[in-house]
VEXKE-541196 format. One record per residue (C-alpha): x, y, z; chain; residue number from 1. Coordinates in steps of 0.5 Angstrom, whole numbers. Layout:
+-------+-------+-------+----+-----+
:  east : north :    up : ch :   i :
+-------+-------+-------+----+-----+
:     X :     Y :     Z :  A : NUM :
...
+-------+-------+-------+----+-----+
***
This chain:
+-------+-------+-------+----+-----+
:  east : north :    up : ch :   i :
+-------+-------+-------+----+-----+
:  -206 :   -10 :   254 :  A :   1 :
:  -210 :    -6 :   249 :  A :   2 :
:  -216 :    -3 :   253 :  A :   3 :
:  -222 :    -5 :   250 :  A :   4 :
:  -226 :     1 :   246 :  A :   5 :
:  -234 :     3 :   248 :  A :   6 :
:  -239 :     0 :   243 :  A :   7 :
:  -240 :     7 :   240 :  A :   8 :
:  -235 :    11 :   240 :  A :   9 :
:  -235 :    18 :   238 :  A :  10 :
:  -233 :    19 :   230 :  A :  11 :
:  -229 :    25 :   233 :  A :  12 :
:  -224 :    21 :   237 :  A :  13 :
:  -224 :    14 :   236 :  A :  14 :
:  -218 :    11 :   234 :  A :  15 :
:  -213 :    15 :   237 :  A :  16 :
:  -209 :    10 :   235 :  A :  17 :
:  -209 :    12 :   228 :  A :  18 :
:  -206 :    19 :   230 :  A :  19 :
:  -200 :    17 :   231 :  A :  20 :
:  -199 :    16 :   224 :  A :  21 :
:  -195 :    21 :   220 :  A :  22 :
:  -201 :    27 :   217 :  A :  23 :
:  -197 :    25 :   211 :  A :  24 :
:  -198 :    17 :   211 :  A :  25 :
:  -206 :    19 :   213 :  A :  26 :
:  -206 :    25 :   208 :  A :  27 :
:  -204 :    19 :   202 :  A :  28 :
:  -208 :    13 :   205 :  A :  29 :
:  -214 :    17 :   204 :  A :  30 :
:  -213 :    21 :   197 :  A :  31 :
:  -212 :    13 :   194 :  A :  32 :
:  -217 :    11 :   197 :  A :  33 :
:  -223 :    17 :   194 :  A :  34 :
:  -218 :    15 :   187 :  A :  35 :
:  -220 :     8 :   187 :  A :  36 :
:  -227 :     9 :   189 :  A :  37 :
:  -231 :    14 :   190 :  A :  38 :
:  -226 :    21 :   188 :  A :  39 :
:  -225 :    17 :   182 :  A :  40 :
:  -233 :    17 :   180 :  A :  41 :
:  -234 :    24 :   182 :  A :  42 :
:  -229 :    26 :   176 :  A :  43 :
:  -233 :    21 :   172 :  A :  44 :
:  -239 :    24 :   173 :  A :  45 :
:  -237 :    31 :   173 :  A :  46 :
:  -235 :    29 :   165 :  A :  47 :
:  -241 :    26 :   164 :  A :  48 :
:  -244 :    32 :   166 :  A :  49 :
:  -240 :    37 :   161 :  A :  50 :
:  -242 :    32 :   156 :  A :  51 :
:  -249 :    33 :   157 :  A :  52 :
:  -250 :    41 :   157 :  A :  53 :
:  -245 :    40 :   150 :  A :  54 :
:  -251 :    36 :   148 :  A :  55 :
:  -257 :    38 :   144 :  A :  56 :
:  -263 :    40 :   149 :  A :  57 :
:  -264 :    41 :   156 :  A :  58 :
:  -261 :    36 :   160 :  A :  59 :
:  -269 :    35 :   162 :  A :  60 :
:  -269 :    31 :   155 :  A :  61 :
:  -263 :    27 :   156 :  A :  62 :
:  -263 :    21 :   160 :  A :  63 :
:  -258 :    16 :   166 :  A :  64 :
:  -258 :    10 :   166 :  A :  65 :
:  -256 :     5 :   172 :  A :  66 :
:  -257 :    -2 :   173 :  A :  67 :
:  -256 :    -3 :   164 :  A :  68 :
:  -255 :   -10 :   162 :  A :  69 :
:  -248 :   -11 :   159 :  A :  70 :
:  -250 :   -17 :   155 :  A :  71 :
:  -256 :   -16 :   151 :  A :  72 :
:  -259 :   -23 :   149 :  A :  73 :
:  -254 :   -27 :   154 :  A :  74 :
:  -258 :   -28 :   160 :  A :  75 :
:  -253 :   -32 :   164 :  A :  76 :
:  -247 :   -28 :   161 :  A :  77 :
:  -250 :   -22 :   163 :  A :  78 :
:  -251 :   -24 :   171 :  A :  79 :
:  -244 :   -26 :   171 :  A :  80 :
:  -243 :   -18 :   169 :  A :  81 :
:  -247 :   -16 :   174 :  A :  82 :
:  -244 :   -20 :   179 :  A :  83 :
:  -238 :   -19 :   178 :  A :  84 :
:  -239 :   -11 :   178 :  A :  85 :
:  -242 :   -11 :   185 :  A :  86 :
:  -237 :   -15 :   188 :  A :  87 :
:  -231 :   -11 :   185 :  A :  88 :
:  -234 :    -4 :   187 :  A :  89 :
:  -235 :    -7 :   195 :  A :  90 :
:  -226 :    -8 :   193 :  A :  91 :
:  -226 :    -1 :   197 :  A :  92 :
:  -230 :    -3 :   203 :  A :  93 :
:  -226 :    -9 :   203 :  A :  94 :
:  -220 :    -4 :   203 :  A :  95 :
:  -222 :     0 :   208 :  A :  96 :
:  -223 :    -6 :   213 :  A :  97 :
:  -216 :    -7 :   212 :  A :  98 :
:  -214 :     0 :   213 :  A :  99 :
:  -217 :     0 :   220 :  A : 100 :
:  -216 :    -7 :   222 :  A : 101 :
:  -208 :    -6 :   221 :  A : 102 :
:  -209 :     1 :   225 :  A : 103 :
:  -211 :    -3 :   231 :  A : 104 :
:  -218 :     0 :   230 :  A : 105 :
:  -222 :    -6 :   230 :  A : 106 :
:  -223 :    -6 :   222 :  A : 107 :
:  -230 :    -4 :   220 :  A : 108 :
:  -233 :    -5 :   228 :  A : 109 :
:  -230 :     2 :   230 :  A : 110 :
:  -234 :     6 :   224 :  A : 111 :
:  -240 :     3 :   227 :  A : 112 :
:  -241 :    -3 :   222 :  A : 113 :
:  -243 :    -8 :   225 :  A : 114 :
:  -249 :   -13 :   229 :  A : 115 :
:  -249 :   -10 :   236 :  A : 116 :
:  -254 :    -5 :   235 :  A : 117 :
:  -259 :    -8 :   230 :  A : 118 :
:  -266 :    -4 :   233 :  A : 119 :
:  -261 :     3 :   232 :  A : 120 :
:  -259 :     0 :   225 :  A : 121 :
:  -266 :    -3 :   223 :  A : 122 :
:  -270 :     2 :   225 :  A : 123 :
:  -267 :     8 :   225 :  A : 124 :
:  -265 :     7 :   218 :  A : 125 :
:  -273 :     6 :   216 :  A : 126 :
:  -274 :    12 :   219 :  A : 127 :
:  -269 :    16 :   215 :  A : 128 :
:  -270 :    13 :   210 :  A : 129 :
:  -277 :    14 :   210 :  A : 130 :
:  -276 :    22 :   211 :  A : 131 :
:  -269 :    23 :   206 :  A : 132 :
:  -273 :    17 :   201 :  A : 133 :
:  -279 :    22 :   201 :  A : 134 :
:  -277 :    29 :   200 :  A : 135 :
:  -272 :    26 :   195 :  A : 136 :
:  -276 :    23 :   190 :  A : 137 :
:  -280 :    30 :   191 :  A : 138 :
:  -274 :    34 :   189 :  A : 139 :
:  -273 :    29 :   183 :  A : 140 :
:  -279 :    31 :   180 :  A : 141 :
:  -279 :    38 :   181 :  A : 142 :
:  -272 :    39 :   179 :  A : 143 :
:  -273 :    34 :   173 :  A : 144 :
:  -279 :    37 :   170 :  A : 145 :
:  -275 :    45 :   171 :  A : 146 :
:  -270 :    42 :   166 :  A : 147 :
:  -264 :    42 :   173 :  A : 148 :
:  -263 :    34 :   171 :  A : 149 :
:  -263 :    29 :   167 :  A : 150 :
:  -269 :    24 :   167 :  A : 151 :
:  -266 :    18 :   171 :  A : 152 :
:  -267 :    11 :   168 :  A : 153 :
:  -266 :     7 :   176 :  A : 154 :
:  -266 :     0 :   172 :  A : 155 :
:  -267 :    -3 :   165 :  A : 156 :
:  -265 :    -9 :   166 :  A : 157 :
:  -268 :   -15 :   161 :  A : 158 :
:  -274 :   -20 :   164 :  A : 159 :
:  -271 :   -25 :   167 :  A : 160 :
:  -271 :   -29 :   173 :  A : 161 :
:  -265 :   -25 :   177 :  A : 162 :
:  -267 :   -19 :   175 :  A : 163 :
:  -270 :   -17 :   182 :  A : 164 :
:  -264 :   -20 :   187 :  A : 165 :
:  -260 :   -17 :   183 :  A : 166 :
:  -264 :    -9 :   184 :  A : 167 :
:  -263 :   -11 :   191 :  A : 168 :
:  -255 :   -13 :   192 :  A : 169 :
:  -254 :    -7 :   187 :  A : 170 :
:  -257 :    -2 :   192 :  A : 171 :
:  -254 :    -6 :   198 :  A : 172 :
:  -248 :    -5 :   195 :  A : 173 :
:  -248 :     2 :   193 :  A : 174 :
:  -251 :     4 :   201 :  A : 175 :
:  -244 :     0 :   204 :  A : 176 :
:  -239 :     3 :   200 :  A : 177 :
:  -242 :    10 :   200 :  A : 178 :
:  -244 :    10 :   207 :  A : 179 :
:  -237 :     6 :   209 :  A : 180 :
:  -233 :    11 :   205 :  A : 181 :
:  -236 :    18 :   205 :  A : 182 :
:  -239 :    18 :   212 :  A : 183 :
:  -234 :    14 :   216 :  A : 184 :
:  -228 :    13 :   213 :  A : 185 :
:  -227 :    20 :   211 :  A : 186 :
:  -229 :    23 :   217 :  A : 187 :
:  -225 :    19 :   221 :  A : 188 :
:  -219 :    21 :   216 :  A : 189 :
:  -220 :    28 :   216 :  A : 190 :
:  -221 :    28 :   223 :  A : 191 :
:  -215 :    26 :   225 :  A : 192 :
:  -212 :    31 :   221 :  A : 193 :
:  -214 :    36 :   225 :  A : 194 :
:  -221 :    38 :   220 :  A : 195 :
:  -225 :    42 :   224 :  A : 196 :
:  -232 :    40 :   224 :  A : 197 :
:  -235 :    44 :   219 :  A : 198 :
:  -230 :    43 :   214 :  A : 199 :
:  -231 :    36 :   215 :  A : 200 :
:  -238 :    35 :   214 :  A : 201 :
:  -238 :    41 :   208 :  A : 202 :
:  -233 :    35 :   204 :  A : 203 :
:  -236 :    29 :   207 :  A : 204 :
:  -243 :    32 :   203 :  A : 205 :
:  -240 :    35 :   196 :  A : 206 :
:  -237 :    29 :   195 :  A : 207 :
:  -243 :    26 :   195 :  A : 208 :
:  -247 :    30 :   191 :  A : 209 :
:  -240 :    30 :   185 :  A : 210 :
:  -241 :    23 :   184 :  A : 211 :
:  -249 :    25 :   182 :  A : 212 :
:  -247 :    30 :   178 :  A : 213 :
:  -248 :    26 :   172 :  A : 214 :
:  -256 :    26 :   174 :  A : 215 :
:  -255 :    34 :   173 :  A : 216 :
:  -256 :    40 :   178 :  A : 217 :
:  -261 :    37 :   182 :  A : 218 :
:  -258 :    30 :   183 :  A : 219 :
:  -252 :    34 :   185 :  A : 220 :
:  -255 :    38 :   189 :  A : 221 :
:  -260 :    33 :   193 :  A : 222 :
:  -254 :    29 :   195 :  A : 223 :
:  -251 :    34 :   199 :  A : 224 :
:  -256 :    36 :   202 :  A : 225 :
:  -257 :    28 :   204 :  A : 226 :
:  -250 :    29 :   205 :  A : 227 :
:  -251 :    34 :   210 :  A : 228 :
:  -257 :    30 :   214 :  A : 229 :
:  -253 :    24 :   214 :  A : 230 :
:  -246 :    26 :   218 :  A : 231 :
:  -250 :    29 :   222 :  A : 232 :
:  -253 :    23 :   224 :  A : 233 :
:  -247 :    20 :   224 :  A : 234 :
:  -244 :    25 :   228 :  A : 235 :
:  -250 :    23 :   234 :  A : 236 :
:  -250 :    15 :   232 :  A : 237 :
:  -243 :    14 :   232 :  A : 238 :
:  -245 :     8 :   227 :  A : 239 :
:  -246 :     8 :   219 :  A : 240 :
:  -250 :     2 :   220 :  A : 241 :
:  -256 :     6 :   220 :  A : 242 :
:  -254 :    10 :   215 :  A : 243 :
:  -253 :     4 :   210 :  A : 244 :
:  -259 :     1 :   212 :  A : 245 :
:  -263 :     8 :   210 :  A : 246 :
:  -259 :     8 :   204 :  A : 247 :
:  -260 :     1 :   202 :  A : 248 :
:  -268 :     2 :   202 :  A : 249 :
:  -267 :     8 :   199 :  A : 250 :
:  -265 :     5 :   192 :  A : 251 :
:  -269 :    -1 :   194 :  A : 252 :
:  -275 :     3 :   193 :  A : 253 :
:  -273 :     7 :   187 :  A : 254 :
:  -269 :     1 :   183 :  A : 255 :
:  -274 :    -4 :   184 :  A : 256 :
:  -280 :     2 :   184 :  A : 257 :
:  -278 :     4 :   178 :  A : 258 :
:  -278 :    -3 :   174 :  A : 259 :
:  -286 :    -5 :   177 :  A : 260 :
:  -288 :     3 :   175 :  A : 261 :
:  -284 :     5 :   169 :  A : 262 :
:  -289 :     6 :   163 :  A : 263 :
:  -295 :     4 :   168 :  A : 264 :
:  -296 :    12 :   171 :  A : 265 :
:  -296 :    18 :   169 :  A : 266 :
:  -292 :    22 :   174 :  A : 267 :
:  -286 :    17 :   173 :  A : 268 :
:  -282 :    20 :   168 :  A : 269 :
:  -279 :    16 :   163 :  A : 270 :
:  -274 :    16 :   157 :  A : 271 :
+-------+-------+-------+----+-----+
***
């Protein structure tokens, strides 16, 4: 019989199990699972960033568009395009939770995403949210108005009844990818092929600053210092959940922020 794993395992050894696999069979499991999702966005964005300094004018004078509608005119159409591109960017998610179910693992449980410890989750995620959210909405405006990045547009969706559930389902939905993905997945990964500590955390955090990139040098540059403080975080939880919380409310707060203030203050800037 399996002995049953502690509620919080440290991220460094649980799931000896997936030791047993061959560092060949773990090394393609994960390179596959950073070209589906997130390896795949970093190279995006890194040519996205390419594309930008080619362009006339300082990247200050360029703008990032997320949330965009993709098909103007056709409300419905367009919140089925939404929907369906939030639910098939939580694929990877989904297949990751399969990975570690088939490892013996316990699925996304062993990664610490889960219902047992929602205090931790709920008020540790404010908690950090309030700090990372805070100093990165200060290093934006200063890295913007230095020319480093371009001016980010969180949301230009049209003024329709769904507008703000929709905001909020893609900041959850980017929060549990990320967080699932490049903190628990890859250091769980890189972990049990034998990456010493430091290495682990300097590839979790770069990662997360390249599929940025496409924001320019501060985007990259504030998500690996956000990188930073969330391994070690997790090193010390052993749970993404607070992470995914902080995360969501992170982007909660600039998707929908944005949409109330955009044009309406002077600090805010706008394309």
């Amino acid at each position: 019989m399996r002995a049953q794993a502690p509620d919080n395992p440290p991220p460094a050894r649980a799931g000896l199990a997936g030791e047993r696999l061959p560092r060949r069979a773990l090394r393609t499991e994960t390179l596959l699972v950073l070209a589906l999702s997130l390896g795949a966005s970093g190279v995006s964005s890194l040519i996205s960033f390419v594309g930008a300094l080619t362009r006339p004018g300082g990247l200050g004078d360029q703008a990032a568009r997320l949330n965009s509608s993709q098909a103007p005119g056709r409300p419905w159409l367009d919140l089925a395009w939404q929907l369906f591109g939030i639910a098939t960017a939580l694929v990877p998610v989904a297949l990751v939770a399969h990975l570690l179910t088939r490892e013996g693992a316990g699925g996304l449980r062993v990664l610490g995403f889960d219902r047992r410890r929602p205090s931790l989750d709920l008020g540790g995620g404010a908690v950090v949210a309030a700090c990372v959210g805070g100093c990165g909405i200060g290093f934006y405006l200063l890295a913007q108005a230095s020319g480093f990045n371009l001016t980010v547009e969180p949301e230009s969706l049209p003024q329709v009844w769904w507008k703000y559930p929709v905001l909020i389902a893609s900041a959850v939905q980017n929060s549990v990818l990320e967080e699932v993905i490049v903190v628990g997945y890859l250091l769980r990964r890189l972990d049990q092929l034998g990456w010493a500590p430091l290495s682990a955390l300097a590839a979790s955090a770069v990662l997360r600053g390249s599929y940025h990139l496409y924001q320019g040098v501060g985007g990259f540059l504030g998500n690996v210092a956000m990188g930073v403080v969330f391994v070690l975080l997790y090193r010390r939880w052993g749970r993404v959940g607070p992470l995914v919380v902080a995360h969501a409310l992170i982007d909660i707060v600039a998707f929908v922020g944005y949409a109330l203030l955009a044009g309406k203050v002077d600090w805010l800037p706008t394309p």
